[in-house]
N, CA, C and O atoms as a GROMACS GRO file, in nm:
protein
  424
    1UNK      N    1  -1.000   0.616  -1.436
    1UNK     CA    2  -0.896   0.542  -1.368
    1UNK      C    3  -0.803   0.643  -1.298
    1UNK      O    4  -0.767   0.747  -1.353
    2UNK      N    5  -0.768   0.606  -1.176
    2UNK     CA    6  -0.685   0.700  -1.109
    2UNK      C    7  -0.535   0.627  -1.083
    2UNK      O    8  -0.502   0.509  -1.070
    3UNK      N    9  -0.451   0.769  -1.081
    3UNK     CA   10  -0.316   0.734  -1.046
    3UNK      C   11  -0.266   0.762  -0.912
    3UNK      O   12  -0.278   0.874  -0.863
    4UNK      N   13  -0.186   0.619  -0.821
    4UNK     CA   14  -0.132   0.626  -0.737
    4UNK      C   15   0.022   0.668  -0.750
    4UNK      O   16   0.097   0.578  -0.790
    5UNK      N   17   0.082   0.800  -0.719
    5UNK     CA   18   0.213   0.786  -0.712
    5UNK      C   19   0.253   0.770  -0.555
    5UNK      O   20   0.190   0.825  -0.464
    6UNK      N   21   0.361   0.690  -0.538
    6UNK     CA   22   0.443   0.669  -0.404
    6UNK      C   23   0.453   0.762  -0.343
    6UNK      O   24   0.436   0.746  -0.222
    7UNK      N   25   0.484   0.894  -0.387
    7UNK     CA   26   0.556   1.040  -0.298
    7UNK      C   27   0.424   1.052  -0.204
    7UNK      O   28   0.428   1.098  -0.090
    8UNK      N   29   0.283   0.993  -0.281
    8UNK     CA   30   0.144   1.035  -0.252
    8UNK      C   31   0.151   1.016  -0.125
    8UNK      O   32   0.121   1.100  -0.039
    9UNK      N   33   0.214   0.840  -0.095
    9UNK     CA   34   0.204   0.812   0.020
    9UNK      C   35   0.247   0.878   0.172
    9UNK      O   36   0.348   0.949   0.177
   10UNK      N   37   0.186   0.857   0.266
   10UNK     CA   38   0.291   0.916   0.396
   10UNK      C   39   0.414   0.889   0.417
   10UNK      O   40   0.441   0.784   0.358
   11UNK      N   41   0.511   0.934   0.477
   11UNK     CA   42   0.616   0.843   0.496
   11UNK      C   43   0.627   0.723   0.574
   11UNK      O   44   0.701   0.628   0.548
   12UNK      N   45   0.550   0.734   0.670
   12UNK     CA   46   0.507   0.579   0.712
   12UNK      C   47   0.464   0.482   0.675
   12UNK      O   48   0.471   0.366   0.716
   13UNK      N   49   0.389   0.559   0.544
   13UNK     CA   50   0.284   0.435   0.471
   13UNK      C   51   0.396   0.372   0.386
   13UNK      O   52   0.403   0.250   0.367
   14UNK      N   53   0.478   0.457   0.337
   14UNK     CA   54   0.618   0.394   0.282
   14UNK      C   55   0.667   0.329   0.299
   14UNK      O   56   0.687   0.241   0.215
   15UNK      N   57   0.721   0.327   0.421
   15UNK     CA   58   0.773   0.272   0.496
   15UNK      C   59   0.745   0.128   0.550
   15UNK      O   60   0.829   0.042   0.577
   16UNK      N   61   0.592   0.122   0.562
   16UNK     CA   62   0.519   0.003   0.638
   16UNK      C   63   0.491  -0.045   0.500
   16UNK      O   64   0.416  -0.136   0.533
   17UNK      N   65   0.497  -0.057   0.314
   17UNK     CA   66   0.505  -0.099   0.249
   17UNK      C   67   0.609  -0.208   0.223
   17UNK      O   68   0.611  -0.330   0.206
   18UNK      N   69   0.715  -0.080   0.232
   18UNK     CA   70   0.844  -0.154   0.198
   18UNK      C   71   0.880  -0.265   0.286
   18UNK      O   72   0.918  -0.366   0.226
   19UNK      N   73   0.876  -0.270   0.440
   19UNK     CA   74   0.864  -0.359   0.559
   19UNK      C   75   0.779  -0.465   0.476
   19UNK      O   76   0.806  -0.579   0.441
   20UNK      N   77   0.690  -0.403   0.462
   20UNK     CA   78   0.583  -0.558   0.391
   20UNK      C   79   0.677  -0.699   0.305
   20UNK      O   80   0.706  -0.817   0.326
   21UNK      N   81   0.701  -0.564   0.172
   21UNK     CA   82   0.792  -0.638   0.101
   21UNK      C   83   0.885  -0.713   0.166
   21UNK      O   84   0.879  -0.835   0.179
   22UNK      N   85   0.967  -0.646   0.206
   22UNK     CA   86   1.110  -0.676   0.262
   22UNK      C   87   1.093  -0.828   0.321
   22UNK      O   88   1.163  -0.923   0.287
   23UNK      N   89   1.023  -0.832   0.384
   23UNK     CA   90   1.017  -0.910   0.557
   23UNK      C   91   0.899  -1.019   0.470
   23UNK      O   92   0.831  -1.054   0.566
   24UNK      N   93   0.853  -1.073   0.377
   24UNK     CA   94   0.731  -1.117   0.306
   24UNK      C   95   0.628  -1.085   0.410
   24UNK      O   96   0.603  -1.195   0.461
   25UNK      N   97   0.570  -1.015   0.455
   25UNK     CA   98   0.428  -0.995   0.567
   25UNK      C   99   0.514  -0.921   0.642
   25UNK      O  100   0.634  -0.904   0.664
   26UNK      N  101   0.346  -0.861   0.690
   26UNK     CA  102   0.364  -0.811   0.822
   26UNK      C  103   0.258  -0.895   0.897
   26UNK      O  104   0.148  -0.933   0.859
   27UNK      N  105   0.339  -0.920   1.046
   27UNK     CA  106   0.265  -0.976   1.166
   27UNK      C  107   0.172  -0.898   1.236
   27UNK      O  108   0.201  -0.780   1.213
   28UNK      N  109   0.067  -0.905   1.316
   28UNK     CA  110   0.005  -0.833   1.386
   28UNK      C  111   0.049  -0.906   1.567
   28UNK      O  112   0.051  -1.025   1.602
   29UNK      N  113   0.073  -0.809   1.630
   29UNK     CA  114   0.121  -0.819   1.770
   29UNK      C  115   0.098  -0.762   1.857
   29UNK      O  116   0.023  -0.668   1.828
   30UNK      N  117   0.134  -0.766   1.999
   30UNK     CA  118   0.152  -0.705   2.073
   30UNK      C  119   0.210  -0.533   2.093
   30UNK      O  120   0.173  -0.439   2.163
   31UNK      N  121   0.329  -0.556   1.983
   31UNK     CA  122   0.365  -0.386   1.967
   31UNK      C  123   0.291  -0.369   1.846
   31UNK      O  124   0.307  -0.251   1.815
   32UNK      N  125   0.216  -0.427   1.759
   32UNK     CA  126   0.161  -0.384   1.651
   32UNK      C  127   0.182  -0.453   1.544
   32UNK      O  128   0.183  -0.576   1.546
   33UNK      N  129   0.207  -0.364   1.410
   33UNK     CA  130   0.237  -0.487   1.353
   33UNK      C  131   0.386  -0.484   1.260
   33UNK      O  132   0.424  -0.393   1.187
   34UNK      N  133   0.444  -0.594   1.285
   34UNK     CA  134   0.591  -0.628   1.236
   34UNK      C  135   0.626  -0.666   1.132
   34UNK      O  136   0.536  -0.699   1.054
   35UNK      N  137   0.762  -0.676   1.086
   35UNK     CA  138   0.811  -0.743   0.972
   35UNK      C  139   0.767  -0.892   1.017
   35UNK      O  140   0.781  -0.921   1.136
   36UNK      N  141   0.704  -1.005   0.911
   36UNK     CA  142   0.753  -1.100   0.937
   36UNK      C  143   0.842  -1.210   0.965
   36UNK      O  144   0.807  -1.297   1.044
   37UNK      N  145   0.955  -1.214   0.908
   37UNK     CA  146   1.087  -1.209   0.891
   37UNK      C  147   1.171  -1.154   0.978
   37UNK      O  148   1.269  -1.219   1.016
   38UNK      N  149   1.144  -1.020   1.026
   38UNK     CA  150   1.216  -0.953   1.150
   38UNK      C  151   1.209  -0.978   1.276
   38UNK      O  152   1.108  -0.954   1.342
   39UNK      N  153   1.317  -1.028   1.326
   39UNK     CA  154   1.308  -1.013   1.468
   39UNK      C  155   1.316  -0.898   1.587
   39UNK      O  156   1.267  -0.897   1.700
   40UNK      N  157   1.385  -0.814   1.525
   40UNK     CA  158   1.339  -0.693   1.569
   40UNK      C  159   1.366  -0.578   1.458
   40UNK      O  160   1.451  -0.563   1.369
   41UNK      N  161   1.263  -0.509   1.499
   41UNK     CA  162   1.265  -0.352   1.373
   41UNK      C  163   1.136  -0.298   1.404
   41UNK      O  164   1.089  -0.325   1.515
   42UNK      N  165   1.060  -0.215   1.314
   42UNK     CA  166   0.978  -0.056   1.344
   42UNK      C  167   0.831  -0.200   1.324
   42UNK      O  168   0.816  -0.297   1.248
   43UNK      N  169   0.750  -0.137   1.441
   43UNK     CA  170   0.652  -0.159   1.435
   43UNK      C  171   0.556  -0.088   1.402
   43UNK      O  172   0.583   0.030   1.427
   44UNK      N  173   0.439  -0.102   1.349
   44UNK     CA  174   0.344   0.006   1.244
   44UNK      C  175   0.207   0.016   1.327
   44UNK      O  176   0.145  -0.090   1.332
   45UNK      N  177   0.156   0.116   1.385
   45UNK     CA  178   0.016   0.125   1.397
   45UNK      C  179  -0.046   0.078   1.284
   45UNK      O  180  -0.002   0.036   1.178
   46UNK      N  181  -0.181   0.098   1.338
   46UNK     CA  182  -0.269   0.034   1.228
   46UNK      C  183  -0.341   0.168   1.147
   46UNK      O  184  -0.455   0.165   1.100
   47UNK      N  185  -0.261   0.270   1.142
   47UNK     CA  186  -0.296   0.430   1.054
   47UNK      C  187  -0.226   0.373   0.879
   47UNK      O  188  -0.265   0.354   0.764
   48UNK      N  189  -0.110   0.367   0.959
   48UNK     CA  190  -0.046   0.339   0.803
   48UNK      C  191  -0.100   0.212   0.706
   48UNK      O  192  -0.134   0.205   0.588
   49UNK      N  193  -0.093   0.135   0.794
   49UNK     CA  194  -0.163  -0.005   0.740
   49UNK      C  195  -0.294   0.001   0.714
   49UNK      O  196  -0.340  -0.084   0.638
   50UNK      N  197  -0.365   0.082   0.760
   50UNK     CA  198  -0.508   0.074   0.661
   50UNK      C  199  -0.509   0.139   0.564
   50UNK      O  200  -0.572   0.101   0.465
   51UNK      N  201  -0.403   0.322   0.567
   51UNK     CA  202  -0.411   0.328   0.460
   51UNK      C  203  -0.414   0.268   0.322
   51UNK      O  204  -0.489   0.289   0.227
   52UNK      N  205  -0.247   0.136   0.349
   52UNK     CA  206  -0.207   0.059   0.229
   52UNK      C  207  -0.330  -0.047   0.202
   52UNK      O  208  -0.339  -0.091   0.087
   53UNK      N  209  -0.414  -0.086   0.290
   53UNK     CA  210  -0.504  -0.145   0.296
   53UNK      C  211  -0.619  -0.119   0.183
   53UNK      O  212  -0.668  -0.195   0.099
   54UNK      N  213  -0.644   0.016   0.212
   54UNK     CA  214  -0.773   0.092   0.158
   54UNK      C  215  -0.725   0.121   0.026
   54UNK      O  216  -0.822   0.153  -0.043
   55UNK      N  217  -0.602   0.125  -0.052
   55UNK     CA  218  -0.581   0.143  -0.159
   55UNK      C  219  -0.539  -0.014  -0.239
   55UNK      O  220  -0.511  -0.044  -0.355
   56UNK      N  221  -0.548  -0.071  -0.144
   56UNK     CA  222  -0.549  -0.244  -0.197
   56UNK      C  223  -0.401  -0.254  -0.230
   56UNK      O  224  -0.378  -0.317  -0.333
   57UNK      N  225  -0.302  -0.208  -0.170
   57UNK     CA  226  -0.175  -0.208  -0.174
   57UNK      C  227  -0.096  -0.363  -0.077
   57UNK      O  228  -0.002  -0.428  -0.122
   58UNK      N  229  -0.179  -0.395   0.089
   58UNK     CA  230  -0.162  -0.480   0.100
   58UNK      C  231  -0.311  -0.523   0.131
   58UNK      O  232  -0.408  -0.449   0.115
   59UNK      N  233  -0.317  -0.693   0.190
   59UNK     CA  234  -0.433  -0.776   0.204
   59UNK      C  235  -0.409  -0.860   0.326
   59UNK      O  236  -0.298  -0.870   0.379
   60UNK      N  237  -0.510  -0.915   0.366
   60UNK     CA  238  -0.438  -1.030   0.485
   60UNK      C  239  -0.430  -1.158   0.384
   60UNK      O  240  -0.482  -1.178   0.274
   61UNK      N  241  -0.363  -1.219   0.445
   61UNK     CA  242  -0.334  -1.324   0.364
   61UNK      C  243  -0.431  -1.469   0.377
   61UNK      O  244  -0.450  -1.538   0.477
   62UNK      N  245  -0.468  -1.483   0.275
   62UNK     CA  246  -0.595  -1.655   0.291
   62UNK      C  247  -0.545  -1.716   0.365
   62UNK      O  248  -0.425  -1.741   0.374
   63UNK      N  249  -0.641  -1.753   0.439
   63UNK     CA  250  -0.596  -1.841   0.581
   63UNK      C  251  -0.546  -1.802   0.717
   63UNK      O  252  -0.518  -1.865   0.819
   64UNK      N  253  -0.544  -1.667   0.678
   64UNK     CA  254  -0.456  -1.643   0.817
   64UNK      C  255  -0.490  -1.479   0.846
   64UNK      O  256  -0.416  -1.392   0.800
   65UNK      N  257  -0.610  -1.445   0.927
   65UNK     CA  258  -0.629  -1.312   0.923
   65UNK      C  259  -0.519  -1.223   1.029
   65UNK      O  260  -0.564  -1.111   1.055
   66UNK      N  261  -0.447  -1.238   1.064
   66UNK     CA  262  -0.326  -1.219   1.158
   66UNK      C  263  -0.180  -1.181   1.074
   66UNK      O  264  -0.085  -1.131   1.136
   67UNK      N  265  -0.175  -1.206   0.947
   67UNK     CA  266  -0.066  -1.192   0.831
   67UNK      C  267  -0.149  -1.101   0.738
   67UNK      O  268  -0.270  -1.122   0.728
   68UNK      N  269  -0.064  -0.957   0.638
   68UNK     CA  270  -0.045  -0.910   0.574
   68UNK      C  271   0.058  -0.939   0.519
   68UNK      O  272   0.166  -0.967   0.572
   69UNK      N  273   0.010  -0.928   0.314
   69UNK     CA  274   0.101  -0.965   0.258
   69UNK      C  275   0.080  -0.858   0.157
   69UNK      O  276  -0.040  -0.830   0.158
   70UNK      N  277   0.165  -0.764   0.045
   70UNK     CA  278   0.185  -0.704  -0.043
   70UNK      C  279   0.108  -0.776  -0.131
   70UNK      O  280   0.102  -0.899  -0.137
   71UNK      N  281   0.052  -0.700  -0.196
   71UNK     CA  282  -0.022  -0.742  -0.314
   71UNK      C  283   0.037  -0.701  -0.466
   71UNK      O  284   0.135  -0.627  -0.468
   72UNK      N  285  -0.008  -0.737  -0.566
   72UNK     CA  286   0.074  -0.764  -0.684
   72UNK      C  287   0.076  -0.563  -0.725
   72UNK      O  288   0.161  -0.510  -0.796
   73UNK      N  289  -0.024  -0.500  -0.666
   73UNK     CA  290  -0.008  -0.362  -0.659
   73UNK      C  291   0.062  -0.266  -0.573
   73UNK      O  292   0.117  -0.157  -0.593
   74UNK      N  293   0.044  -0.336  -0.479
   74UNK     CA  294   0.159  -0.246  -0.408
   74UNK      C  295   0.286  -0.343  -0.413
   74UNK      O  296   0.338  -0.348  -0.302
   75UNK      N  297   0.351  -0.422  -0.511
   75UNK     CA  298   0.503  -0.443  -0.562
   75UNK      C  299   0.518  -0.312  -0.679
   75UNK      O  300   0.618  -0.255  -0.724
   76UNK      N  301   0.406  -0.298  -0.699
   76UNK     CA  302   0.444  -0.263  -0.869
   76UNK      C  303   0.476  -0.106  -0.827
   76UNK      O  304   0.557  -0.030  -0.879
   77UNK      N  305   0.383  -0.080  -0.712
   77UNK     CA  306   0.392   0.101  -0.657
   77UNK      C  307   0.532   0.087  -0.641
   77UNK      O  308   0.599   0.151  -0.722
   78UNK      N  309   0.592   0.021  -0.558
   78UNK     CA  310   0.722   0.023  -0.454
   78UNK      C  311   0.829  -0.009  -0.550
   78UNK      O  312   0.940   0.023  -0.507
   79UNK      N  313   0.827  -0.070  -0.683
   79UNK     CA  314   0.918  -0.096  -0.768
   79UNK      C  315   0.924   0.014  -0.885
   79UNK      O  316   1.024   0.070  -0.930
   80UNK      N  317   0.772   0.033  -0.926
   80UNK     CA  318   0.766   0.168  -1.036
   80UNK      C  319   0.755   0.288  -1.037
   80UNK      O  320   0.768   0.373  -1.125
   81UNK      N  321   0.711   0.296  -0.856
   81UNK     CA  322   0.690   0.443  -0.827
   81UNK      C  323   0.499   0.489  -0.871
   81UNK      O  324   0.439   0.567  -0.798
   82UNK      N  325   0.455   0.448  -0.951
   82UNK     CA  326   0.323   0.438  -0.973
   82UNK      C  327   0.214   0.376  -0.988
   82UNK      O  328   0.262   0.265  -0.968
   83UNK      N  329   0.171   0.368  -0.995
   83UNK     CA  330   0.041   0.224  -1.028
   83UNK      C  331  -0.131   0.282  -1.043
   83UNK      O  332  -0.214   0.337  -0.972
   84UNK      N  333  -0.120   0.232  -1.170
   84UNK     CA  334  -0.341   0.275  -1.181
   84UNK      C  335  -0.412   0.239  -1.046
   84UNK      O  336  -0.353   0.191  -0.949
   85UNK      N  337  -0.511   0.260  -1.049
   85UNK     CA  338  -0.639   0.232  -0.950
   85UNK      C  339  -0.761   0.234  -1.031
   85UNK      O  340  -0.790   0.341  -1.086
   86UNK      N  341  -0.855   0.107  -1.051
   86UNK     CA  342  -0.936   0.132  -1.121
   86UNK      C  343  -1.045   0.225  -1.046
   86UNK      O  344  -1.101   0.329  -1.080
   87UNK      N  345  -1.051   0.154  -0.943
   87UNK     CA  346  -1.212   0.211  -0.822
   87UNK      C  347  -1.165   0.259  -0.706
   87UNK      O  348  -1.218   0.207  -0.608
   88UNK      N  349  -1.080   0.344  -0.682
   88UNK     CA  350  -0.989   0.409  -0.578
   88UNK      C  351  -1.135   0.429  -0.526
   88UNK      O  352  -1.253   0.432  -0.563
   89UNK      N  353  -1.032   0.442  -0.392
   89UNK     CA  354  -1.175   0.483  -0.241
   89UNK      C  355  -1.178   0.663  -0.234
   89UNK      O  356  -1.067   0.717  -0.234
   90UNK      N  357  -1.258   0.721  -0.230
   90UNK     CA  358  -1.321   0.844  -0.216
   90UNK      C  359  -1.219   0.948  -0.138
   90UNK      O  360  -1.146   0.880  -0.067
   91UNK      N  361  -1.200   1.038  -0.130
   91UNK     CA  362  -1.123   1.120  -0.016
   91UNK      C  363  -0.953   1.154   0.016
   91UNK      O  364  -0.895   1.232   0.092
   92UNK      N  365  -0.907   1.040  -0.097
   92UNK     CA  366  -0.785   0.986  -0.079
   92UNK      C  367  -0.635   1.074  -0.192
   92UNK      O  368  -0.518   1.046  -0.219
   93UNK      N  369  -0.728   1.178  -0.225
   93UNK     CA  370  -0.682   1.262  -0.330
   93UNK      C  371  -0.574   1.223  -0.478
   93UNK      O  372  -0.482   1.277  -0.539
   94UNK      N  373  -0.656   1.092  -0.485
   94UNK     CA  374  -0.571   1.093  -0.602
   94UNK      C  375  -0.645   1.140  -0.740
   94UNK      O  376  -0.760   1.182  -0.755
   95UNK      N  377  -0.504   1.113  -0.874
   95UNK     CA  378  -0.551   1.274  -0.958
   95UNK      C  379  -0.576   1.120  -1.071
   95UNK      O  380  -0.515   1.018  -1.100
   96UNK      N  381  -0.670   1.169  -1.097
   96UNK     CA  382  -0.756   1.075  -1.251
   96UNK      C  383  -0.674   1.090  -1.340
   96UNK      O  384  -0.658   1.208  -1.370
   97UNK      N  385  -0.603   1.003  -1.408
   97UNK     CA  386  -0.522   0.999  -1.517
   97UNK      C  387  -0.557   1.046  -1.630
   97UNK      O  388  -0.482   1.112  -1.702
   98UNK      N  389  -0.744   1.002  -1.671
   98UNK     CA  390  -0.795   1.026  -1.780
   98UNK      C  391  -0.789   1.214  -1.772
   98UNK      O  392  -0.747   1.259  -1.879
   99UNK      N  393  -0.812   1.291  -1.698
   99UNK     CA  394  -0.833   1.427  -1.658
   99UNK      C  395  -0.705   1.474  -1.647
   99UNK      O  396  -0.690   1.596  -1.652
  100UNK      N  397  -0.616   1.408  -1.635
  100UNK     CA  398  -0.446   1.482  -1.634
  100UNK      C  399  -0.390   1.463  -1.785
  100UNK      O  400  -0.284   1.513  -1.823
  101UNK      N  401  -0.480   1.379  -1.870
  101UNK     CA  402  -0.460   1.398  -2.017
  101UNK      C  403  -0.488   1.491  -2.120
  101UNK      O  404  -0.446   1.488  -2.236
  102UNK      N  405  -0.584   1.595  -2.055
  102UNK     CA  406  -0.652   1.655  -2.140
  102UNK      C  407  -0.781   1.594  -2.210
  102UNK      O  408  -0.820   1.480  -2.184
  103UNK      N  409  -0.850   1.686  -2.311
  103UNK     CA  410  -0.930   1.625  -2.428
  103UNK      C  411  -0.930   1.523  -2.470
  103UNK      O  412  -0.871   1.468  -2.378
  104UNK      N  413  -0.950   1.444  -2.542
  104UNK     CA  414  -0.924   1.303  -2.602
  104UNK      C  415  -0.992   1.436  -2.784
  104UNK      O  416  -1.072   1.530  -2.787
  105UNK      N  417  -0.926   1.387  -2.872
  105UNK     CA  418  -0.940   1.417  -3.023
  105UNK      C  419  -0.992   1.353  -3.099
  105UNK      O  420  -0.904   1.290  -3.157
  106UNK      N  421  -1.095   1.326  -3.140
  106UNK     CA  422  -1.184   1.240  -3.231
  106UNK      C  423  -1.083   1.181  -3.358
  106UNK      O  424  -1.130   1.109  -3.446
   0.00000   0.00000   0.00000
């Protein structure tokens, strides 16, 4: 099992989290994609947003492939600062919890 800490993230990816939260969704648009909720504020390429994507942080939302919504993991990153990953995606350098424990002792 691997650990996500927040600092991990970019600062954009931070950023385009917290927007998530904040705003409930992000929109996809013309400048990209927005707070939902916001009428105006920072619009996000789609770099940052796949990152949060690829770590299952956000999702599009059922019914509506045009809306991103925070997922119950990326609240818990953005509120606790950390969060497990059972099947993290490849490349993404995060550090295995079980391996930052040491040995295990019979």
């Amino acid at each position: 099992m691997a650990v996500l800490e927040l600092a991990m993230l970019s600062p954009m990816a931070k950023l385009c989290l917290q927007s998530t939260i904040r705003h409930g969704g992000l929109v996809v648009g013309a400048r990209g994609y927005t707070g939902r909720q916001a009428e105006a504020g920072e619009a996000f390429t789609a770099a940052p947003v796949w990152q949060l994507m690829a770590l299952g942080l956000v999702r599009c939302a059922p019914g509506n492939d045009r809306l991103l919504e925070a997922t119950d993991r990326g609240i818990e990153l953005n509120d606790c600062g950390v969060v497990e990953i059972k099947n993290p995606p490849e490349g993404l350098g995060l550090t295995d919890a079980e391996a930052d424990q040491g040995e295990a002792t019979p």
